[in-house]
RODO-2510 file (C-alpha; in nm, 4 decimals, decimal comma):
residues 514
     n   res          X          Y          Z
     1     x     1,4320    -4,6858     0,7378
     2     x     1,3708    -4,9511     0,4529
     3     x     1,5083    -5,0117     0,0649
     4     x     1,2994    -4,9585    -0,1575
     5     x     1,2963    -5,2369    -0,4153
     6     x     1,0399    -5,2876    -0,7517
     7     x     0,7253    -5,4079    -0,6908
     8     x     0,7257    -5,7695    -0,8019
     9     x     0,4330    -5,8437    -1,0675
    10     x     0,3651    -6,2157    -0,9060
    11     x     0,2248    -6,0086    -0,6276
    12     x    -0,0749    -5,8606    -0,8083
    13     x    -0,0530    -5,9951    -1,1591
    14     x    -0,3998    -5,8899    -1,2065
    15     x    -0,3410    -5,5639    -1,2125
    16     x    -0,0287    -5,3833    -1,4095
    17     x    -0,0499    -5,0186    -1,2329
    18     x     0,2277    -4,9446    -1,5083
    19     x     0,0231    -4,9267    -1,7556
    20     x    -0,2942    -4,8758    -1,6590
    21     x    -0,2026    -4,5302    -1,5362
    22     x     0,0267    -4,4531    -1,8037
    23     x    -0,0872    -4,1433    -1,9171
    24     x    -0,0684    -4,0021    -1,5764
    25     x    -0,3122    -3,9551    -1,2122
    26     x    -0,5073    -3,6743    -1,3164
    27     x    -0,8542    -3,7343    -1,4664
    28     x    -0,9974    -3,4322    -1,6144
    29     x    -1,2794    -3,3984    -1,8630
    30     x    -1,3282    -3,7782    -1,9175
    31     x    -0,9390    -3,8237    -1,9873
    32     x    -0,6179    -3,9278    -1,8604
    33     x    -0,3328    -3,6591    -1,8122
    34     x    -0,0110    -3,5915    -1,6449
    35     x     0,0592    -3,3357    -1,3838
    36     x     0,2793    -3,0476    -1,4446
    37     x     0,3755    -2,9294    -1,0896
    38     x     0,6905    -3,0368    -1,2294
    39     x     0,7165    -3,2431    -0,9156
    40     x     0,6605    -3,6375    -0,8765
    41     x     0,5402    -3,8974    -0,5750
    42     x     0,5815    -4,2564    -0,5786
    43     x     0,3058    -4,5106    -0,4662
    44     x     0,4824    -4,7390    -0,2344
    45     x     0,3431    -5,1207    -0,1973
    46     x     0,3363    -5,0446     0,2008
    47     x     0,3767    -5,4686     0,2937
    48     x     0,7158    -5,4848     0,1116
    49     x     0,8517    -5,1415     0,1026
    50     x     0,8481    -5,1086    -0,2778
    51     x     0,8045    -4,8550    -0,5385
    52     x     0,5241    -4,9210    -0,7182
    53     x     0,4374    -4,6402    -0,9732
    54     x     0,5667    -4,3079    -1,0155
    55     x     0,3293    -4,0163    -1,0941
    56     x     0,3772    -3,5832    -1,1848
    57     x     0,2028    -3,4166    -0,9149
    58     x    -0,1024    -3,1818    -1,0134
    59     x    -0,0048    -2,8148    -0,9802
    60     x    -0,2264    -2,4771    -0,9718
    61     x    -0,2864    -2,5084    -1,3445
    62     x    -0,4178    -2,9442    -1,3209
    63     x    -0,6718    -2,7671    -1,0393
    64     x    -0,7681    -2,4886    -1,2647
    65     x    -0,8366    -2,7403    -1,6103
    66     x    -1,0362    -2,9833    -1,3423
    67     x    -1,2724    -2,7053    -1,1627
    68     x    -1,2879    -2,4980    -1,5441
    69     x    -1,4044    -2,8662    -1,6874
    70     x    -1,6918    -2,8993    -1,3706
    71     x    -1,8046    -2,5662    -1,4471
    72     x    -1,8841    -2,6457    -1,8120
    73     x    -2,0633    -2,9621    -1,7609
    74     x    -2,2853    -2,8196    -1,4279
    75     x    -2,5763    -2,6584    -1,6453
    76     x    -2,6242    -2,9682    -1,8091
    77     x    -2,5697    -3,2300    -1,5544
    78     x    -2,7614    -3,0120    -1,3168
    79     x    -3,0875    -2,9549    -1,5584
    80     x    -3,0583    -3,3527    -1,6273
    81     x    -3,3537    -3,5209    -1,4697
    82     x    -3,3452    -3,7286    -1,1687
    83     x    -3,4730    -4,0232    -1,3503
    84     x    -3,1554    -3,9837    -1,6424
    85     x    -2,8831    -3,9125    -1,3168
    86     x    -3,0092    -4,2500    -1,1381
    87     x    -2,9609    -4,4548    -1,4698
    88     x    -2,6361    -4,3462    -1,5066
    89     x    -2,5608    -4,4268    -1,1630
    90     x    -2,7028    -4,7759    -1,2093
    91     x    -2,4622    -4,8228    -1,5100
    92     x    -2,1959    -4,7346    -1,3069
    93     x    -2,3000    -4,9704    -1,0007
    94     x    -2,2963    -5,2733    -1,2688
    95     x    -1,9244    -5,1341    -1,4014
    96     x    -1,8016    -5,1212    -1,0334
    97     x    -1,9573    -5,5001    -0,9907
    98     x    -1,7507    -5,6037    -1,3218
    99     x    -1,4327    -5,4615    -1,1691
   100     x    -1,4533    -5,5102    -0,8582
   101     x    -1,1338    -5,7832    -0,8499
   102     x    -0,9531    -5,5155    -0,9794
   103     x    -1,0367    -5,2427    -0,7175
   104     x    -0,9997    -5,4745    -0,4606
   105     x    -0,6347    -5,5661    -0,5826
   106     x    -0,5592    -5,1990    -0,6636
   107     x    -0,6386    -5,1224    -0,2920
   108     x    -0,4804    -5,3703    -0,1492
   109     x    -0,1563    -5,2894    -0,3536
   110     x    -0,1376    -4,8878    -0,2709
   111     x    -0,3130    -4,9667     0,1406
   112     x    -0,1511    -5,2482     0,2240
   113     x    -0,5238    -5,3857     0,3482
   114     x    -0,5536    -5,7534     0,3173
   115     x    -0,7120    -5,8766     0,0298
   116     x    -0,9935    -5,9878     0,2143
   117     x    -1,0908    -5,6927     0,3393
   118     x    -1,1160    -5,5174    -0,0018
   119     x    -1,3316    -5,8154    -0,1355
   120     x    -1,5514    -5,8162     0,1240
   121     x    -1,5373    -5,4717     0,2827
   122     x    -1,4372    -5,2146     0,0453
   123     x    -1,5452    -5,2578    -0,2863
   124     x    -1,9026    -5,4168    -0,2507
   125     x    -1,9749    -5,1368    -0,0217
   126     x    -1,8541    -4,9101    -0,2648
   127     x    -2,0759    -5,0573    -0,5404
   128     x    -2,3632    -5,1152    -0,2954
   129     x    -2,3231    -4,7569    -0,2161
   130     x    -2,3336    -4,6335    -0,6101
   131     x    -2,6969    -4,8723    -0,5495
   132     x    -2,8386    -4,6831    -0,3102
   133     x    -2,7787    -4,3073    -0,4581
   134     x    -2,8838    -4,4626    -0,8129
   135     x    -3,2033    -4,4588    -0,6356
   136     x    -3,2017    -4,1737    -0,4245
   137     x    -3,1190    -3,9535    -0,7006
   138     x    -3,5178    -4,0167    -0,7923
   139     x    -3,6030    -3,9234    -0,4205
   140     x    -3,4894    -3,5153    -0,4228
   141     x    -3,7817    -3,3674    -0,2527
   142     x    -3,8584    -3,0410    -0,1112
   143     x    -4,1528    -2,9418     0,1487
   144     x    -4,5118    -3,0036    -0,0012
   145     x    -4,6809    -2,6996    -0,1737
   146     x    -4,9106    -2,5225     0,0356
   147     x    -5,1097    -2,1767     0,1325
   148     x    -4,9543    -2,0706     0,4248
   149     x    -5,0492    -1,7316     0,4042
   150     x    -5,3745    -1,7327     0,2377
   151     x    -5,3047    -1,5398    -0,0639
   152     x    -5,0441    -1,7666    -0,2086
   153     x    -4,8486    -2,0983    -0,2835
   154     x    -4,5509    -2,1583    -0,1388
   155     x    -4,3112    -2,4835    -0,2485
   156     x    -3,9625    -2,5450    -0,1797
   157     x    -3,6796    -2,6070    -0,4669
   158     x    -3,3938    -2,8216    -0,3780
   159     x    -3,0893    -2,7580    -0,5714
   160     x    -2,7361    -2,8721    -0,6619
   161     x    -2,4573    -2,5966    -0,5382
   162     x    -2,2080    -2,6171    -0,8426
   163     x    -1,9007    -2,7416    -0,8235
   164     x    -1,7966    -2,9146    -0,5521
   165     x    -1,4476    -2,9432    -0,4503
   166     x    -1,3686    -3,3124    -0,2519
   167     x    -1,0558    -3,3638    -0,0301
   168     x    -1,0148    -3,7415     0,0547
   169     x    -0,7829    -3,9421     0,3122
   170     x    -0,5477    -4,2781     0,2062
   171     x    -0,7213    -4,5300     0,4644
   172     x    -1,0055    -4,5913     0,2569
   173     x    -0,9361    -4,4385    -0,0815
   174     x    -1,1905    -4,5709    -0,2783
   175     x    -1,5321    -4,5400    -0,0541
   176     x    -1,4047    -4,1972     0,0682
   177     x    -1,3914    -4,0928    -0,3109
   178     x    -1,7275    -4,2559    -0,3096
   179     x    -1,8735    -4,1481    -0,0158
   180     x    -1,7810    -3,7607    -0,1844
   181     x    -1,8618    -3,8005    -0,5434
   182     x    -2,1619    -4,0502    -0,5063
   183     x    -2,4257    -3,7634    -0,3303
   184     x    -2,2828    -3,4711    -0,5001
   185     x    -2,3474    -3,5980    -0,8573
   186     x    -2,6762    -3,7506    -0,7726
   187     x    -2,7863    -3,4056    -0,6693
   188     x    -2,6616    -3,2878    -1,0215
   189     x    -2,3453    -3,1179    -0,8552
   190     x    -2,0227    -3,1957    -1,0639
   191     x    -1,7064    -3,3088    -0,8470
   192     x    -1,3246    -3,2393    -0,8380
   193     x    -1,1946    -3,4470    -0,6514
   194     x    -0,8630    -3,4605    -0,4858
   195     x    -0,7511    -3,8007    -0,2958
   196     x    -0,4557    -3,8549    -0,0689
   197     x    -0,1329    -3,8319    -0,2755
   198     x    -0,0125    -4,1278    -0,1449
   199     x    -0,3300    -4,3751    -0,2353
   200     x    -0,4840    -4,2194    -0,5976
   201     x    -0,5155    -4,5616    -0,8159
   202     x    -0,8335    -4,6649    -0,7335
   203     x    -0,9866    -4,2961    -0,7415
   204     x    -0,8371    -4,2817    -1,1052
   205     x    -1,0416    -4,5699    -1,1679
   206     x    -1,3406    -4,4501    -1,0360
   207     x    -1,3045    -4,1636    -1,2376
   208     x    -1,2680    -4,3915    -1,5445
   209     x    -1,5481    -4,6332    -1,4607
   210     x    -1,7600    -4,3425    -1,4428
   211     x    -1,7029    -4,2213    -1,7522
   212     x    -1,7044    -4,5811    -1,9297
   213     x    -2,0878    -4,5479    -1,7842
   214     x    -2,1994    -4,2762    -1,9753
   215     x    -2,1641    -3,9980    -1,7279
   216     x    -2,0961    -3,6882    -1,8993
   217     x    -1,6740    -3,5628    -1,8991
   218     x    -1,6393    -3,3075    -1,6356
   219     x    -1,8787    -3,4317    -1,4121
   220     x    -1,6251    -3,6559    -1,2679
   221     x    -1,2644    -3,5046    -1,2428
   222     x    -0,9119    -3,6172    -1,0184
   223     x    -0,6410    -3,4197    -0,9325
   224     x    -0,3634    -3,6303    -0,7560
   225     x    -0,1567    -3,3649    -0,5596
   226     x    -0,0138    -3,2378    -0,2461
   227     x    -0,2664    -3,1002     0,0083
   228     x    -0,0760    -2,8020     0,0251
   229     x    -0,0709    -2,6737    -0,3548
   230     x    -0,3333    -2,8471    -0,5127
   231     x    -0,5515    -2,9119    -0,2124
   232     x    -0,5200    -2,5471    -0,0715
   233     x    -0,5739    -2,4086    -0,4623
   234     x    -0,8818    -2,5924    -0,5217
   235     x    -1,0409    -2,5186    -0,1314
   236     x    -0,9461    -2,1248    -0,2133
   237     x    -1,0541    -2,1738    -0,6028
   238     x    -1,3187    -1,8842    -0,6553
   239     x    -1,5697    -2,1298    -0,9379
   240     x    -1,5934    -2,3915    -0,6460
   241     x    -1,9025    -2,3264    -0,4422
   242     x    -1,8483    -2,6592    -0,1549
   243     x    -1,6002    -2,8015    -0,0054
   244     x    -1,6101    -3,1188     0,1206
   245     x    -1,3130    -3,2907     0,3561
   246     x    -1,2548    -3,6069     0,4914
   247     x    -0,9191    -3,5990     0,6977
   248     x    -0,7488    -3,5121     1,0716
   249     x    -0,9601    -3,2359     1,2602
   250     x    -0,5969    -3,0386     1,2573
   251     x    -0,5884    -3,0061     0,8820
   252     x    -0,9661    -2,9713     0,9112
   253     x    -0,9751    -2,6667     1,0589
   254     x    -0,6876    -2,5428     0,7621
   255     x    -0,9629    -2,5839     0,5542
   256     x    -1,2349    -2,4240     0,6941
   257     x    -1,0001    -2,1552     0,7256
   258     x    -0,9163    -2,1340     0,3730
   259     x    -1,3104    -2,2237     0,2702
   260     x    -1,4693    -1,9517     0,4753
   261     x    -1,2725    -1,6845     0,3877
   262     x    -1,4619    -1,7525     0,0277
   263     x    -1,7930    -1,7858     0,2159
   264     x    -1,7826    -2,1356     0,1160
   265     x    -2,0215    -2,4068     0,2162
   266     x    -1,8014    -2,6655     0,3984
   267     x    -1,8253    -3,0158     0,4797
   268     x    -1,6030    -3,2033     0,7250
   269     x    -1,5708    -3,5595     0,9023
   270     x    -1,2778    -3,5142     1,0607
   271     x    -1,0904    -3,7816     1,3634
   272     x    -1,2515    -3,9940     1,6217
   273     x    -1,1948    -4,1554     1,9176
   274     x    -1,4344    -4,3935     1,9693
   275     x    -1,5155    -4,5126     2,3175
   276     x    -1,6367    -4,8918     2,3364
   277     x    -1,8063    -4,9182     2,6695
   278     x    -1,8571    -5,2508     2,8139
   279     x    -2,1444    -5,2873     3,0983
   280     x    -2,0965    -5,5196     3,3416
   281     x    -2,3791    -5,7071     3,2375
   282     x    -2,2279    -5,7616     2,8683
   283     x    -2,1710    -6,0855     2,6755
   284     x    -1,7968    -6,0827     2,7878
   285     x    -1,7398    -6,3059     2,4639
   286     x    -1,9084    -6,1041     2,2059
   287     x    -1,7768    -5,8003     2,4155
   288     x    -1,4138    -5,9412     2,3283
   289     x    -1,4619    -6,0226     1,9734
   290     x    -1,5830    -5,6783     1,8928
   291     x    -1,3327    -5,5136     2,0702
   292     x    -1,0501    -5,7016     1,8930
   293     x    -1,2538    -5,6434     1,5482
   294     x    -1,3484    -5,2911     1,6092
   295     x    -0,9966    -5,2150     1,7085
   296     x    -0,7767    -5,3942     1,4049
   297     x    -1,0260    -5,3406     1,1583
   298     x    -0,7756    -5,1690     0,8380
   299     x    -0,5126    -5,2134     1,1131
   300     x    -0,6719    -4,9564     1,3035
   301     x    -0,6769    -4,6513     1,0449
   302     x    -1,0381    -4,6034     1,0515
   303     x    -1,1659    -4,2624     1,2526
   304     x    -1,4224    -4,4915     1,3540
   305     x    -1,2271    -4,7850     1,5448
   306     x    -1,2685    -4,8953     1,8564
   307     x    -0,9593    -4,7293     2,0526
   308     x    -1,0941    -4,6762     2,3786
   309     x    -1,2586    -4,9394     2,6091
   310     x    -1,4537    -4,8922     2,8916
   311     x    -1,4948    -5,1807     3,0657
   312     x    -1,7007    -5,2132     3,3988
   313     x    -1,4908    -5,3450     3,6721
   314     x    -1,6799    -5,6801     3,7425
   315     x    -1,5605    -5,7703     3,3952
   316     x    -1,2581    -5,5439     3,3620
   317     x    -0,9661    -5,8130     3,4391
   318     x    -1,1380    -6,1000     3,2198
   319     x    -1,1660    -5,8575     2,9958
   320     x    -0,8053    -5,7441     2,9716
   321     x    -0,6814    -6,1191     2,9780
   322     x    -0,9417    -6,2955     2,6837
   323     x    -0,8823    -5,9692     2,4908
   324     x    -0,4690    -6,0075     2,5046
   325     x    -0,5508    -6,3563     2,4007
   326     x    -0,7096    -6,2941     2,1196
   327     x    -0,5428    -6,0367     1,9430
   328     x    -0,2349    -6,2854     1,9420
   329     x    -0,4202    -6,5130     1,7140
   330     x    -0,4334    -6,2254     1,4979
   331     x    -0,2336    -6,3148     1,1997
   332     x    -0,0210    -6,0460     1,0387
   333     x     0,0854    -6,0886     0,6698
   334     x     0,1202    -6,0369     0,2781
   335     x    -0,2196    -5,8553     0,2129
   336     x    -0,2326    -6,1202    -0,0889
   337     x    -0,1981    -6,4185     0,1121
   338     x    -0,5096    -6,6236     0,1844
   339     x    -0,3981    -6,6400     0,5344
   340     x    -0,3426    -6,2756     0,6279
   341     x    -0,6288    -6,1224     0,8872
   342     x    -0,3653    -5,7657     0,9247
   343     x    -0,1638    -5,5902     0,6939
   344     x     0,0482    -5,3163     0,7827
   345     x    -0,0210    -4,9157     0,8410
   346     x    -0,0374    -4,7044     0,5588
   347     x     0,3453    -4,6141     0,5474
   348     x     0,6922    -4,6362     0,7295
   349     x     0,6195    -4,2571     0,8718
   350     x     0,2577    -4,3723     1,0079
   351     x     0,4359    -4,6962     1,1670
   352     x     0,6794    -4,5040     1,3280
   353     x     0,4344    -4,2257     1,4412
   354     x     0,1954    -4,5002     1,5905
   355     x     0,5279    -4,6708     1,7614
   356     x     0,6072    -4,3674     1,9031
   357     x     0,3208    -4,2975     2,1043
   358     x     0,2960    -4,6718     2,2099
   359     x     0,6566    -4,5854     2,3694
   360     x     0,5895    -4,2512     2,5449
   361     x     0,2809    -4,4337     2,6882
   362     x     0,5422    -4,7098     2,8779
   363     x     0,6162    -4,4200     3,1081
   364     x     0,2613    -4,4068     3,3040
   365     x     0,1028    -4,7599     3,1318
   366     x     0,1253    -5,1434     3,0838
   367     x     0,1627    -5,2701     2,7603
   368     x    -0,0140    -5,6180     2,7620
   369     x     0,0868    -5,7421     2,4249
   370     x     0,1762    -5,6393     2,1510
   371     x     0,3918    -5,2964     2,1166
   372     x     0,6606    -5,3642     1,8772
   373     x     0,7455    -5,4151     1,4886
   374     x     0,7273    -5,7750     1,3712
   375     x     1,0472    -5,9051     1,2516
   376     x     1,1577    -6,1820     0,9916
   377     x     0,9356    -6,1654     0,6500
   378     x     0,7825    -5,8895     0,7996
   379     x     1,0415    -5,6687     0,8529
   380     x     1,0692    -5,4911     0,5210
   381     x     0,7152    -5,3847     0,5467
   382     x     0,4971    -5,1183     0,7660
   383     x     0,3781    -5,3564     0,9951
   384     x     0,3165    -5,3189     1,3961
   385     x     0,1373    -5,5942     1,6021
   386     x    -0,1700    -5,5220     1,7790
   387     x    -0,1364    -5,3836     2,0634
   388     x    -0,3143    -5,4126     2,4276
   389     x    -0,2225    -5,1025     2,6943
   390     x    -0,3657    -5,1012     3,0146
   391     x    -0,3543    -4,8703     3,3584
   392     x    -0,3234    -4,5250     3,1023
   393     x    -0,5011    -4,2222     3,3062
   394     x    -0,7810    -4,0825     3,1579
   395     x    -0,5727    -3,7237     3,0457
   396     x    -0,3049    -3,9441     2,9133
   397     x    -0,2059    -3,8435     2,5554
   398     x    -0,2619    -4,2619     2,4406
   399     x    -0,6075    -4,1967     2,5808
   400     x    -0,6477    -3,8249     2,4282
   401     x    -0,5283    -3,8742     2,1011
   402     x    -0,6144    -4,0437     1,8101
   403     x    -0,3811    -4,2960     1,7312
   404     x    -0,4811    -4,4562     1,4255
   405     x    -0,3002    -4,7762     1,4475
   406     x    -0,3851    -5,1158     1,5731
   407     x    -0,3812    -5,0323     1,9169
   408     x    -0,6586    -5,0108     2,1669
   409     x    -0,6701    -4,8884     2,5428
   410     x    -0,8753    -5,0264     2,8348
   411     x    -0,9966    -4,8751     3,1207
   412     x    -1,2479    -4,9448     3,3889
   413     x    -1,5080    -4,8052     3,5500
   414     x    -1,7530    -4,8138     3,8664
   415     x    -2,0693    -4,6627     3,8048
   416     x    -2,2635    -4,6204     3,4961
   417     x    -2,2405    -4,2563     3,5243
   418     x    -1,8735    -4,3002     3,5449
   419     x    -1,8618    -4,4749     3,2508
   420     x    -2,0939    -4,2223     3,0312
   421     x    -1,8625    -3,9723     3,1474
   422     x    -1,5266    -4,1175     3,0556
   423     x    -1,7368    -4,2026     2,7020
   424     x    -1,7485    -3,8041     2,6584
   425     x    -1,4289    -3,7057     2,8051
   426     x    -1,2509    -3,6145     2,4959
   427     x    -1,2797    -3,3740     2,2137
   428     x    -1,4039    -3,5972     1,9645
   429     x    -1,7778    -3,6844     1,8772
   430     x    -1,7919    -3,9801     1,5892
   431     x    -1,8904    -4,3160     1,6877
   432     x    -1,8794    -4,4933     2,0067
   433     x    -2,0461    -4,8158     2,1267
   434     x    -2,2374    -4,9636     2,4447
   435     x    -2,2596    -5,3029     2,5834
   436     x    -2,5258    -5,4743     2,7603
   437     x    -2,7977    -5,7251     2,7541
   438     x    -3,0420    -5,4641     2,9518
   439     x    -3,1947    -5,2389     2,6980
   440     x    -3,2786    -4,9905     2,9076
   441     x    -2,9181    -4,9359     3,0101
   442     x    -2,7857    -4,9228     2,6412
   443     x    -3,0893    -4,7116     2,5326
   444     x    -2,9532    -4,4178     2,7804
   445     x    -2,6120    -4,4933     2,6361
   446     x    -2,7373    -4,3909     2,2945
   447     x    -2,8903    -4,0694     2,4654
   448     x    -2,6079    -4,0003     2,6125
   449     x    -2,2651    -4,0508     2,4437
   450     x    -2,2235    -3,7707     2,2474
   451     x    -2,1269    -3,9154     1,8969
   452     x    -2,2400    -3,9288     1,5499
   453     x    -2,3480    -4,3279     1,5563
   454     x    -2,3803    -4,5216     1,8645
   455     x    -2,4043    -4,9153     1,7809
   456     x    -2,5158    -5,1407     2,0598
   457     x    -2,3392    -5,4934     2,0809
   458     x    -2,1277    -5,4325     1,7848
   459     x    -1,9231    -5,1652     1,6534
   460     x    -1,7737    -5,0529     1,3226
   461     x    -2,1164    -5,1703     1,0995
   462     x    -2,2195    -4,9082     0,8474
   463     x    -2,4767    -4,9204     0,6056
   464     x    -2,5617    -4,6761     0,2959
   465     x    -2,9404    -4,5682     0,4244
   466     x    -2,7951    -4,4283     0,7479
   467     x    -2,5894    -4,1184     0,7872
   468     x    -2,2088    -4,1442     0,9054
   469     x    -2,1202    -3,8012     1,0625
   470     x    -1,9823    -3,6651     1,3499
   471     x    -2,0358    -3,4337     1,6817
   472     x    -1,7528    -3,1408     1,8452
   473     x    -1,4337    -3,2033     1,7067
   474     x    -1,5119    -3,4751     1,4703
   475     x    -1,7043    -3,2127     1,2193
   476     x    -2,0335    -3,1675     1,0988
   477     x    -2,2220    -3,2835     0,8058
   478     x    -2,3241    -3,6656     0,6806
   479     x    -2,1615    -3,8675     0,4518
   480     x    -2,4076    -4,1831     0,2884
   481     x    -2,7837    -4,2188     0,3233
   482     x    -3,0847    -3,9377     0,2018
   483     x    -2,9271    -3,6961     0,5057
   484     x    -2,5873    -3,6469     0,2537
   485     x    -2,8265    -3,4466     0,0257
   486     x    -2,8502    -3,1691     0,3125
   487     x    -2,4679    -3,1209     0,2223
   488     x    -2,4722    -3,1198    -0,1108
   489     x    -2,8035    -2,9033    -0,2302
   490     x    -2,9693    -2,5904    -0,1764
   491     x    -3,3152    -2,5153    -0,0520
   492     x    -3,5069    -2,2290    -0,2648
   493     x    -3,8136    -2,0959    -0,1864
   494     x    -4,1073    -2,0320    -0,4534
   495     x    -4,4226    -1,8191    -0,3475
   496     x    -4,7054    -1,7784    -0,6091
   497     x    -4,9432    -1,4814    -0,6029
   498     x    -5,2923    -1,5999    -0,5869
   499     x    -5,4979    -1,2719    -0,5611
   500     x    -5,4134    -1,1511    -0,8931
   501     x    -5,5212    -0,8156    -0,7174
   502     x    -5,2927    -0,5583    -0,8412
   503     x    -5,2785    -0,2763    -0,5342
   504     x    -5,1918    -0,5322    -0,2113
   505     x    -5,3083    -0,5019     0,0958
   506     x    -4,9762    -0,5041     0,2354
   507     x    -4,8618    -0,2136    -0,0012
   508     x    -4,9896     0,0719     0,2671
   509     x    -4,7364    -0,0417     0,4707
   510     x    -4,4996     0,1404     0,2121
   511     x    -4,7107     0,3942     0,0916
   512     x    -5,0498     0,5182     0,0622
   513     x    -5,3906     0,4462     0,2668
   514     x    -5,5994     0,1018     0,3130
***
């Protein structure tokens, strides 16, 4: 339990949430609004426990103005040229870069993710992201024209869908709501966009940048409600032709439910549990680093983190000890203090969800370090220490499930088969890693790990020319890179007569003689 207090403005005087976002979290046609659920949610600051703004909840009818207000501005947006969409994307790259202290704070307020993260991780990503489909909006192509069967022209349309209907997650608010808008408009889709009801401040000002860059109202429209009447309206909404969902694979499959029962085109990246296999021929040191990096990285809520290791048994108790050892340097903290390298989970429930499963596993594993709540200063907020657990069987739920906290398992193994195996043995499919200094030995890693990304010597890296999606249980469909445009268009075909012969050939086939 905690007490929640005010937010104190010394915190993040750079931003007043207050009044920014007075006229409400819903952004529809290029303006501010309230929500009239008739229902409200509070943003809590997740390091201190306190309220931080107070917002009215979108209901069926916030859904209904957002999706009517994409519908009227596809035709337009969708017949605008490739060359006017990447211009306005460039304008709003070069907004994002002139606010980017403010994102970063925003984020940091409404995550709890140090303030060094959003500087450096989160927002120029974002904006390097907004870049890279400025330019690929130019690069929409379809298959060459050609004669394939002698007596015509054939070419290939690519096309946007309509309105597409975006579901995003609270551990990285603003480059999931990039990561969904960014491709969609590009590809002269228009977007409404619903983010996690917990984290919508720096998706509201997304939406506004966007607008204060020219892009056309209703192209770009937020609806800040619960996943269960605003997100299940706008997946079942009959003028939205895509869905697109970023969140747990059990809430994933709620929406493909709901999305396929309208014959919907559906996108979904959905959880991971990313194996980090360590050869026995690795760098132990750079081996250790990455594991502790690729484990606390956004205090472990990333579907992407490093959460199980695999480490060969030559290397396994060295390993285990330098790995301990370094994840108590880690220092935990006020997101805005220089200082801080952790910040605590997303909220008191996630804390206690992530402590929970740490304690069940103290029945059939070793905790090395970590495993508790930090006390003192700390105490007030979210926070749990990172967290080492050894000597877990391989069906164990800590091994199974996705955690999504700062915690990270290690296991060893014999053979390299063994390893590969273990790599595989769980339902998920969305990033992994291998390490070794012998390339051959990585390169059948990469063949062989069943995942979405496979990094060798690192993990967690991600770039906006390659695709990020996932295999089995972690979806299907790519988020970032050229690939996203496979989600978010459709492919037409055009065949020209080139006979100009009135009676085919063909036609006996349905009537008459050669």
């Amino acid at each position: 339990m905690h007490n929640p207090g005010t937010a104190t403005p010394e915190r993040c005087p750079a931003f007043p949430v207050r009044e920014r976002f007075a006229d409400g979290a819903q952004f529809v046609a290029g303006r501010p609004a309230g929500g009239t659920s008739g229902r409200t949610h509070t943003v809590v600051d997740p390091a201190t426990g306190a309220d931080v703004w107070t917002y009215g909840l979108a209901g069926t009818d916030d859904v209904d103005a957002a999706v009517a207000a994409a519908r009227a501005a596809f035709p337009a947006w969708a017949r605008a040229t490739p060359g006017e969409r990447s211009d306005a994307l460039h304008r709003l790259a070069a907004v994002l870069a002139d606010r980017a202290e403010d994102f970063a704070r925003a984020e940091s307020l409404q995550c709890g993710k140090p303030l060094k993260l959003t500087r450096e991780f989160d927002v120029p990503g974002t904006v390097d992201n907004t870049a890279f489909f400025a330019g690929a909006a130019r690069h929409l192509q379809g298959q060459s024209a050609g004669e394939y069967s002698g007596d015509h022209t054939s070419y290939v349309r690519r096309e946007p869908i309509g309105v597409v209907g975006s579901i995003a997650p609270w551990n990285y608010p603003l480059q999931m709501a990039a990561w969904k808008i960014l491709p969609a408009i590009a590809a002269g889709n228009t977007v409404v966009l619903k983010p996690a009801e917990l984290t919508p401040l720096t998706s509201l000002l997304f939406a506004r940048a966007a607008t204060d860059a020219g892009i056309p109202d209703g192209v770009v429209n937020i609806v800040s409600g619960t996943g269960r009447e605003a997100g299940e309206h706008l997946i079942g909404h009959p003028d939205v032709a895509m869905i697109s969902f970023t969140g747990s694979t059990a809430v994933g499959k709620r929406v493909a439910e709901i999305a396929t029962a309208g014959v919907k085109r559906i996108h979904l990246e959905l959880g991971g549990k990313a194996p980090f296999v360590v050869f026995d021929d690795a760098d132990l040191d750079a081996a250790v680093h990455g594991a502790v990096a690729g484990a606390l990285i956004n205090t472990g809520q990333d579907c992407t983190a490093a959460t199980r290791a695999y480490v060969q048994r030559p290397l396994y108790e060295a390993f285990t000890e330098r790995t301990a050892a370094l994840m108590e340097t880690v220092r935990l903290g006020d997101p805005f203090a220089p200082g801080t390298d952790l910040g605590p989970l997303i909220s008191f429930a996630q804390r206690d969800r992530v402590a929970a499963l740490v304690d069940r596993a103290r029945g059939y594993a070793r905790v090395v370090t970590g495993g508790e709540a930090p006390q003192g200063d700390l105490r007030n907020g979210a926070y749990y220490r990172p967290t080492l657990i050894a000597d877990a069987p391989q069906a164990s739920e800590i091994v199974q499930s996705e955690i999504f906290g700062p915690v990270l398992v290690v296991l060893p193994f014999d053979t390299d088969d063994e390893g590969i195996r273990l790599a595989n043995d769980t339902p998920y499919g969305l990033a992994a890693s291998a390490w070794s200094r012998d390339v051959y030995r990585a390169n059948r890693a990469t063949r062989e790990i069943a995942a979405g990304c496979v990094w060798v010597n690192d993990h967690i890296p991600i770039i906006s020319e390659m695709p990020h999606g996932g295999y089995r249980q972690s979806g299907f469909g790519k988020d970032m890179s050229l690939y996203s445009f496979e989600e978010y268009t459709q492919i037409k075909h055009v065949m020209f007569d080139n006979t100009a012969v009135a009676r085919k050939d063909w036609h006996r086939t349905v009537f008459g003689d050669r």
